[in-house]
KEPA-503324 format. One record per residue: x, y, z negated of N, C-alpha, C, CB in turn; residue in one letter. Coordinates in steps of 0.02 Angstrom, whole numbers, plus 50000, padded with zeros to 5 digits. Glycine has a CB too. Layout:
residues N
XYZXYZXYZXYZA
...
END
This chain:
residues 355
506004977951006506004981050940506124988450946506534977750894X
505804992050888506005000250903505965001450832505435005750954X
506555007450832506585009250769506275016350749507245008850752X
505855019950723505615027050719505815029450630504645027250742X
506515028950635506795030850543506845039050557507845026450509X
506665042750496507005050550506507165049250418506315059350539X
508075054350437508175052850377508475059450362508565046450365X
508085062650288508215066250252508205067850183508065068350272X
508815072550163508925070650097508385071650040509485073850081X
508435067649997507895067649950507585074349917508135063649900X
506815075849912506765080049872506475078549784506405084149912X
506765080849760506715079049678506425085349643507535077249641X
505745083349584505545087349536506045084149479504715087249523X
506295085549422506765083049368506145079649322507305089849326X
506225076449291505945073649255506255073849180505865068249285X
505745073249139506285070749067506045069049028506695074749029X
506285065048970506065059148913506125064248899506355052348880X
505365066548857505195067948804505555075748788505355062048762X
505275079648822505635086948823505545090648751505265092148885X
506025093748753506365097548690505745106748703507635098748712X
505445106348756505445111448759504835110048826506175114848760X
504345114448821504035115448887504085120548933503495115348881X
504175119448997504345125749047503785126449087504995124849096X
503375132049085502915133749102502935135549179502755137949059X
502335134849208502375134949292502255143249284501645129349348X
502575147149334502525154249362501685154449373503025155549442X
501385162449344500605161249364500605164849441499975165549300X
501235168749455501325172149522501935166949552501575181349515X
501735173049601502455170249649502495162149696503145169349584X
501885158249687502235151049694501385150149758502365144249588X
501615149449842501375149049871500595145649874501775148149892X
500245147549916499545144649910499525138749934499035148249941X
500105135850000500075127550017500205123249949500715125250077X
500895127449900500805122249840500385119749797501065122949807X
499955125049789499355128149749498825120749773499045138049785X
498805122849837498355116749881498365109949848498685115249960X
498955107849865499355103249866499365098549788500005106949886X
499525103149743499165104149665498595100549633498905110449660X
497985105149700497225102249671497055097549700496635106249676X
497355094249780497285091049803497275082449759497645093449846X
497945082249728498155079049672497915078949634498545079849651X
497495083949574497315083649520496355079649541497465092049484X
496135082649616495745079449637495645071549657495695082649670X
496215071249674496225061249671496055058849586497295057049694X
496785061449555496825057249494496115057749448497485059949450X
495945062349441495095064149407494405063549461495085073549378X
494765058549508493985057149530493555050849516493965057449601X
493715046049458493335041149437492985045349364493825033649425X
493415051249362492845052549296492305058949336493355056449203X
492745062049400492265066349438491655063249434492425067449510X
491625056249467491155052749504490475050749453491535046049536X
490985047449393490465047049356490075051749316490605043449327X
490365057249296490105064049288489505066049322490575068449305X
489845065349379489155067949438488415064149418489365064749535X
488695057649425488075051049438487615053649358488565039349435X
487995054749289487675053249255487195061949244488115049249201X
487435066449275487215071849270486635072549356487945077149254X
486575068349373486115067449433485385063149389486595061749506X
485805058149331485145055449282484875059249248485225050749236X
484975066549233484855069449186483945070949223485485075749168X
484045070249279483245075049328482795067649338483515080149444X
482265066849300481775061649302481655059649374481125063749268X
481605064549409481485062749478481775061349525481265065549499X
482365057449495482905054849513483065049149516483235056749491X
482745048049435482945040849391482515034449475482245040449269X
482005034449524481945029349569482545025849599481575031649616X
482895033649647483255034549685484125033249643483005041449715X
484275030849587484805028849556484625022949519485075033749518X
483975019649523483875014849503484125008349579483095015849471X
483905011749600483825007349678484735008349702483075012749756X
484855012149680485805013249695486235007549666486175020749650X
485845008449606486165005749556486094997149580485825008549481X
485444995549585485344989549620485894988449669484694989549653X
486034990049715486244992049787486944988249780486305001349805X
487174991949706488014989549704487994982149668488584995749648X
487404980549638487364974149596487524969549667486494972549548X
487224971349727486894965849751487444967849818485924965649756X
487954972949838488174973749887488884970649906488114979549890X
488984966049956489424962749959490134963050005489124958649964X
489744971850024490544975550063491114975150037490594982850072X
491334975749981491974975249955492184969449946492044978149903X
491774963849962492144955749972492284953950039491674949349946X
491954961450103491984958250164492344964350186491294955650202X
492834965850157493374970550181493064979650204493714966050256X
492574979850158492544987250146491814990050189493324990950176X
492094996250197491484998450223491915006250271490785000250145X
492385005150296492695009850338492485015350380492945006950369X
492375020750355492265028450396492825032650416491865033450354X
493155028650494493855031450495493855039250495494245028750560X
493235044650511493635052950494493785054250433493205059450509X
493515049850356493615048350318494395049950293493365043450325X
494805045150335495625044250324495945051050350495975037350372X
495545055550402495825060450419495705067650378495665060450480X
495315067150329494945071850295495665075250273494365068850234X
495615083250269496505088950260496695088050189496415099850270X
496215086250163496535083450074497005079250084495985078950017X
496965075250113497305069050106498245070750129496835062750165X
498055075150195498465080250192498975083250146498165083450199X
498695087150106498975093250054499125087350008498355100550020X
498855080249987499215076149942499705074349942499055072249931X
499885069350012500575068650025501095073150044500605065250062X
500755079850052501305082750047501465087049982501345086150103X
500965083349947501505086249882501915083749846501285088349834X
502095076949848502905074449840503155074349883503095068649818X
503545074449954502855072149983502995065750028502475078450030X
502675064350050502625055350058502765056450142501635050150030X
503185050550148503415047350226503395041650236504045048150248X
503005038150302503225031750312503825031750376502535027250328X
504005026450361504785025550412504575017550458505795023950341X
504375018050516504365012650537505265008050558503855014250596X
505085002350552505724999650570505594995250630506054995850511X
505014992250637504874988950697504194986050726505264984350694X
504004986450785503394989750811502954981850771503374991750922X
502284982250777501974975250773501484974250814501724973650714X
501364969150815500864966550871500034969350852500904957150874X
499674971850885498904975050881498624965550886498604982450972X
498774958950929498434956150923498364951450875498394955150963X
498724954450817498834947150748498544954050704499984942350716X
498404947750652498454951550588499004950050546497894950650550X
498954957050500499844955650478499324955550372500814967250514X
499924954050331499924955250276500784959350248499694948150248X
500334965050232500794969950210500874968150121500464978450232X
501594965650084501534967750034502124973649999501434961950006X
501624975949957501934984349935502364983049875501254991049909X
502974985949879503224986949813503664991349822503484981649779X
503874997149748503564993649677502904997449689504014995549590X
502514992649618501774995149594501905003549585501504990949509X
502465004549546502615010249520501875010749437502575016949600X
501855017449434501035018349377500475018349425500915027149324X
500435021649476499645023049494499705019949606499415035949471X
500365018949618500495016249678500255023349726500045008349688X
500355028049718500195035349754500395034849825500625041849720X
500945030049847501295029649907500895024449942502055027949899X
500565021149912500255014849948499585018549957500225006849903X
499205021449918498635026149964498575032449992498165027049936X
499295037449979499455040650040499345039150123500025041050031X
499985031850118500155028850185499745022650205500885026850186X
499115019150170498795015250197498135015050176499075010250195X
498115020250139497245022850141497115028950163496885023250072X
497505032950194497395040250238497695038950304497795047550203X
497705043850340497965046350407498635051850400497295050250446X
498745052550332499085058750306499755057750353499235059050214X
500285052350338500835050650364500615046850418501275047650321X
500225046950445500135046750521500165037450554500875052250557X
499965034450507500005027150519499625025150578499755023150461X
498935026150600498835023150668499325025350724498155024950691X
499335031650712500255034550773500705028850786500975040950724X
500885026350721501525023550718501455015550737501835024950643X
500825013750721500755005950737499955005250750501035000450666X
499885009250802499225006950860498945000850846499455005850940X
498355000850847497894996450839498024994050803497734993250875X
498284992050743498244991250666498024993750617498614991150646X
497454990150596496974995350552497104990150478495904996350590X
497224992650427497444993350369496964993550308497794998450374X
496824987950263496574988850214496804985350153496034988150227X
497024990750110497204991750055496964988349996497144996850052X
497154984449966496704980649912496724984349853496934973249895X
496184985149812496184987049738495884982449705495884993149720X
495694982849614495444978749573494584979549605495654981049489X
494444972249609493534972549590493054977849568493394968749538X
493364978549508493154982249445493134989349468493654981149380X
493454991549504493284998049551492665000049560493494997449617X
492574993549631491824994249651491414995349605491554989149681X
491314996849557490694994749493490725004549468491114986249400X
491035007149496490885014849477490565016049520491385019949470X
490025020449503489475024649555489825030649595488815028449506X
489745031349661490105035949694490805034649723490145040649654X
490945034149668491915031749668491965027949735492245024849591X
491535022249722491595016549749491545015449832491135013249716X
490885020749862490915022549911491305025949950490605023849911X
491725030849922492315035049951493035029049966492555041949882X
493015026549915493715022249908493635016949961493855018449829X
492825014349993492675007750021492695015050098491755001349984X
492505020350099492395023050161493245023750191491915030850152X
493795024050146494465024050164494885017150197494765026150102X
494205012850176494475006050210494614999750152495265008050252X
494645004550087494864998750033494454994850023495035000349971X
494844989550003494274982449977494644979249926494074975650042X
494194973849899494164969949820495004965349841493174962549803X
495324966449786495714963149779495784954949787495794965249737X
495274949349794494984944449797495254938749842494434946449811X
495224935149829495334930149883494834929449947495334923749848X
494034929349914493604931449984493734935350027493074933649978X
493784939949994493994946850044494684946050072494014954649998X
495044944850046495654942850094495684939250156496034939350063X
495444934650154494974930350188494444932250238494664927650144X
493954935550218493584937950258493834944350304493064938950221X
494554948650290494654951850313495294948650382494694956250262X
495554944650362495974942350377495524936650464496334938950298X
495324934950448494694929450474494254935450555493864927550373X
494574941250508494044944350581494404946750624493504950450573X
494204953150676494734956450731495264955950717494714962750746X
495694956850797496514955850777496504963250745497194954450853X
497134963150723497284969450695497074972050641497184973150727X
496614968950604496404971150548496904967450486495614969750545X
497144968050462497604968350399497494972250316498184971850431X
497924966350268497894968750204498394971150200497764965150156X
498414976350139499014977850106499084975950022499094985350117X
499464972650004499124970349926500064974049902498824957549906X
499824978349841500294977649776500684972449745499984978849730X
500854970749764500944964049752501444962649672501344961049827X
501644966849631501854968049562501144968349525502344975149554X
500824971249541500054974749492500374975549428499234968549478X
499764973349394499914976049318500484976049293499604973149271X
500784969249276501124965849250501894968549264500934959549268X
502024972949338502664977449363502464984349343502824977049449X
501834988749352501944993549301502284995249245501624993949284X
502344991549192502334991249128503124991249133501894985149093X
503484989949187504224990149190504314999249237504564981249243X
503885000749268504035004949314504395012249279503375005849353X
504845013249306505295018949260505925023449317505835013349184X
505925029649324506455031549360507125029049362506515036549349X
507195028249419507925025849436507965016949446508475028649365X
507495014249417507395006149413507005004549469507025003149345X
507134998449471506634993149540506684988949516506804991349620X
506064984849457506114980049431505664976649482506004980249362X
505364970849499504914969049539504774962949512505074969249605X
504114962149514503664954749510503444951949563503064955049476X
504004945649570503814942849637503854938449647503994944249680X
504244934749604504714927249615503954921649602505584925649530X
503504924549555502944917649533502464921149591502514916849428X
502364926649630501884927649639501944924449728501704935049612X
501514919949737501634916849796500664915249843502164908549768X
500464918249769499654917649836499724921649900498784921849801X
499964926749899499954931149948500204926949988500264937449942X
500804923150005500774918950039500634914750065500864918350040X
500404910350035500014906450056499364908550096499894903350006X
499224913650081498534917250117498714918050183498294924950088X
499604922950186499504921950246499754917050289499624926350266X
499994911250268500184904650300499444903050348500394898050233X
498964901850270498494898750317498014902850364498084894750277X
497964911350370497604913750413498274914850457497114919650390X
498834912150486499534914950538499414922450533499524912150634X
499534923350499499714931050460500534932750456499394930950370X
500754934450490501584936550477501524942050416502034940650558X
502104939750376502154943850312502484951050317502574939850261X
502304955550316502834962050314502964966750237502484967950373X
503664964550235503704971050182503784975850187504014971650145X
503504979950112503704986850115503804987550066503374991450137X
504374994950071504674995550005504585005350008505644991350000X
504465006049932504375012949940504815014849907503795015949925X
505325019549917505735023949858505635030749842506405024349872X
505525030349756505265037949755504495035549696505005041949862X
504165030249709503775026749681503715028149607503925020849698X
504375023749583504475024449498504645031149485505085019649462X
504795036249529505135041049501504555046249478505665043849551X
503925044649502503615049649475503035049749413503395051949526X
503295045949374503155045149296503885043449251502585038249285X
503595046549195504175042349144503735037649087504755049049094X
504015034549063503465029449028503925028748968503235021149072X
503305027948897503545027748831504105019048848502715027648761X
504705017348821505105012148795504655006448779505495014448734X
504565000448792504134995048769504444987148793503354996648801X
504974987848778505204981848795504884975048759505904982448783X
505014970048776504704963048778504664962848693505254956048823X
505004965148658505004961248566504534967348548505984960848503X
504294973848584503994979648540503294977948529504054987048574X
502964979548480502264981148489501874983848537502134984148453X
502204987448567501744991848618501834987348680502025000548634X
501974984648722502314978848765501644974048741503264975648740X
501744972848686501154965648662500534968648674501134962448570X
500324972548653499544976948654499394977848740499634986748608X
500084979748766499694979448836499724972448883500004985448884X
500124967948864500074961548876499374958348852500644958548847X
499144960648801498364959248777498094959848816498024962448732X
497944967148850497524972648873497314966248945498024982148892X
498154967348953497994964349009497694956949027498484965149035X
497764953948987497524946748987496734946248995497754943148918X
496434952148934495844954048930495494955048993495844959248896X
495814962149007495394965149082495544965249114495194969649101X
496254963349165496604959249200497034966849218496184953749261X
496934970649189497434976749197497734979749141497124982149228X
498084984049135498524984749085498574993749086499274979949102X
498904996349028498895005349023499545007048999498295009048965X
499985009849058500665009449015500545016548981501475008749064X
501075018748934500905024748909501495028248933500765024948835X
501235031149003501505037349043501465045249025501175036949102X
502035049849040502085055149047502315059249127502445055648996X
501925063849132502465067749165502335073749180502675065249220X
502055079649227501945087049225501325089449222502205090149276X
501125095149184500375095149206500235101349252499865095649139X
499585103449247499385109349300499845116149300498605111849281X
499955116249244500285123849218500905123449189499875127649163X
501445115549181501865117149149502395112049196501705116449070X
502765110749170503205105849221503685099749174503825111549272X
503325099349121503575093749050503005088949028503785098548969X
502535091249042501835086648985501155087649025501665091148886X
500985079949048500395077549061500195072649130500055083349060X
499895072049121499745063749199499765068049265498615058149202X
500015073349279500025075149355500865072249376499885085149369X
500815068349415501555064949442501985072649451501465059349535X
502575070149459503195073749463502895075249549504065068549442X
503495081449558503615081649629504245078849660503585088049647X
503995070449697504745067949721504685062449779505185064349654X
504905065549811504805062949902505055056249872505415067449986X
504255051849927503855045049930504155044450003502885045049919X
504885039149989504645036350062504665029150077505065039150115X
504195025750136503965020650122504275018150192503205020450101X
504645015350190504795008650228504595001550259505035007150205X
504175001150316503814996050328504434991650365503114998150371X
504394985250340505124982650373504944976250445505674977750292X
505254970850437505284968050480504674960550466506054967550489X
504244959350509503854956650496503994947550504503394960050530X
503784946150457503924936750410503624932750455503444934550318X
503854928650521503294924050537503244919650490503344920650597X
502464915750482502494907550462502534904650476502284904350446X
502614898750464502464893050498501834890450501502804888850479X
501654886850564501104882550594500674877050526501554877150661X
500064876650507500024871350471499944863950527499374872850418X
500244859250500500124852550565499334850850556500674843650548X
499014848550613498424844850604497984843550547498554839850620X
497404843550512497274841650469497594842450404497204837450486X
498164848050392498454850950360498064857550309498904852250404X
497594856450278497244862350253497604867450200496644859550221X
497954866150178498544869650115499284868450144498524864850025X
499794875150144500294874350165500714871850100500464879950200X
501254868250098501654865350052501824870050009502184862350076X
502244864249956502864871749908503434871849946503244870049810X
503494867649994504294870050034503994874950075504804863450090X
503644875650107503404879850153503364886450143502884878050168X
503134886350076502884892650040503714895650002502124890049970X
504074892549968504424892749967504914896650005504364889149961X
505034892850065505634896550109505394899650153506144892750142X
504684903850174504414910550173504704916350124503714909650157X
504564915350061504624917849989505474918950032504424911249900X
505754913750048506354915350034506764921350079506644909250036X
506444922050149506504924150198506274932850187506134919450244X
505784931650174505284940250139505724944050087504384938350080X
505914939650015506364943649986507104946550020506474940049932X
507374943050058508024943050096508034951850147508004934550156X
507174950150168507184956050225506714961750155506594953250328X
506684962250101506454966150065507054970150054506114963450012X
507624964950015508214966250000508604970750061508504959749984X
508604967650100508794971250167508594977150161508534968650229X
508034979650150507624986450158508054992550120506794985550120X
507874990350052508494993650005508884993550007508644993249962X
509454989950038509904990150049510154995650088509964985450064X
509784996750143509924999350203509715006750184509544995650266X
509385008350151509185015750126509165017550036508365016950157X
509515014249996509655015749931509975022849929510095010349900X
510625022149977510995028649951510735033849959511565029949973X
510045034850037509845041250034509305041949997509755043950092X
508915036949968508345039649964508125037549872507845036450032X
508755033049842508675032449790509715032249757508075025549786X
509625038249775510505041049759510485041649680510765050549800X
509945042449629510115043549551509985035049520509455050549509X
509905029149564509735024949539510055021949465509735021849586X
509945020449418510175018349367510465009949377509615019749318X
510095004549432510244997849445510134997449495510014993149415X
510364991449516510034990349604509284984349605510864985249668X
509224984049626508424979849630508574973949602508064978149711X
507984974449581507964965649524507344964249537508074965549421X
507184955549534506754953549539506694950449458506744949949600X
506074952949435506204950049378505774943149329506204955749348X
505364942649391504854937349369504614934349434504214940449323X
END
């Protein structure tokens, strides 16, 4: 076993419900790496409307409309994102990816080495609003993940519904991501050693709780992930990121409000949900969807064996599944435990599992 932790004290942008007042960013004085760092960010979060912008202003030229007809086909009928992506590793190394994480800026902390000849299943928590730490550290090269665990190549699950944007879709599948799905889990899981998922494992449904200083988590019903990796001998690894919730604040919507119900709709509907977030924008440091600035660090912990299915055993049990579940939360808990005070010192509670 080897441990590669570096530990330093937290850095924090302040955040606040609902400011009395906006404080405007300096138009001098404030370095060109931050500056970077800035657009780098504002370039992630606005690139599903970049993308589609582009695509629909590429329809505008008739002599086009073949060559986006046949695209367009392409994604109807293309079945990379059920077979674990479409991976262009200089892709993960591209200097954006760079200047992003380091603008909260994001760390992974290994705790112990893993084997290149298994595949592992990584699950992430918390969701947090937009999970910024989970495609920092397992859809880039930024924090330096092949370094740290050789021959483990990493793919990140998102919603389906992704794939179905023009452009978007190719960048996000060239980083390694793939369909959230059971095929694809499967099919990724099923091939070379070393190839591995990472799934969110809160999604929607832990957003909608995600709030500074809290670690609410959705985990207790959610047990496919396990089972997935029972039956491909997938050892389970958690990870825990702190720093996650801290960089949104989200309107109040507890379980009896209206607003809580509407996105419980939402979500039933389109299997995702829209919390109604705040936090800094380009020019001010009180109002708008650019996350706070507040060191992401992510903790990969100690990895879950399963157990064997016996003979002719095609589905692992509920005891089985079960006291996995039971073992994973224990070494989750462990995680936080072991790094709360430095790295989540303003916490308001200690971790809860809440569903």
């Amino acid at each position: 076993m080897q441990s590669e932790t570096l530990i330093t004290p937290p850095i924090q942008e302040s955040n606040n419900n609902l400011p009395h007042h906006v404080r405007w960013a300096p138009l001098r004085g404030i370095p060109a790496k931050r500056r970077l760092q800035m657009l780098a960010v504002c370039i992630w979060i606005s690139l599903v409307f970049i993308s589609v912008a582009s695509f629909l202003f590429l329809a505008t030229y008739k002599l086009l409309w073949p060559i986006l007809i046949a695209y367009i086909t392409f994604i109807c009928i293309d079945k990379a994102p059920e077979s674990g992506g479409r991976l262009v590793e200089r892709t993960r190394h591209w200097t954006i990816w760079n200047y992003f994480a380091d603008y909260f800026p994001v760390k992974l902390i290994k705790e112990y080495d893993l084997d290149p000849t298994k595949n592992y299943v990584f699950g992430y928590h918390p969701h947090g609003i937009i999970s910024m730490g989970a495609f920092a550290n397992f859809a880039t090269e930024a924090t330096g993940f092949s370094k740290l665990f050789p021959g483990i190549k990493p793919s990140l699950l998102t919603l389906t519904s992704n794939f179905n944007i023009p452009i978007y879709r190719d960048l996000i599948m060239s980083l390694g991501l793939a369909a959230v799905s059971r095929r694809s889990c499967e099919s990724i899981l099923s091939s070379s050693p070393g190839r591995s998922i990472v799934i969110v494992i809160g999604g929607a449904a832990e957003s909608l709780s995600a709030r500074p200083g809290i670690a609410n988590l959705v985990l207790r019903k959610r047990l496919g992930f396990i089972r997935l990796a029972i039956k491909h001998k997938a050892p389970l690894v958690p990870v825990f990121s702190f720093g996650e919730n801290e960089l949104y604040d989200q309107l109040e919507n507890n379980k009896e409000s209206k607003v809580f119900k509407y996105q419980k709709m939402m979500q039933s509907l389109l299997g995702f949900t829209l919390p109604l977030f705040h936090a800094r924008g380009i020019f001010n440091y009180d109002i708008g969807i650019i996350p706070f600035r507040h060191e992401i660090a992510t903790v990969v912990g100690k990895p879950i064996p399963v157990p064997e299915l016996k003979e002719n055993q095609k589905e692992p049990t509920e005891e089985q599944i079960l006291q996995v579940q039971k073992q994973y939360i224990k070494e989750l808990e462990s995680i936080y435990n072991k790094y709360k005070d430095i790295y989540a010192k303003d916490r308001k509670q200690e971790l809860c599992i809440i569903d």
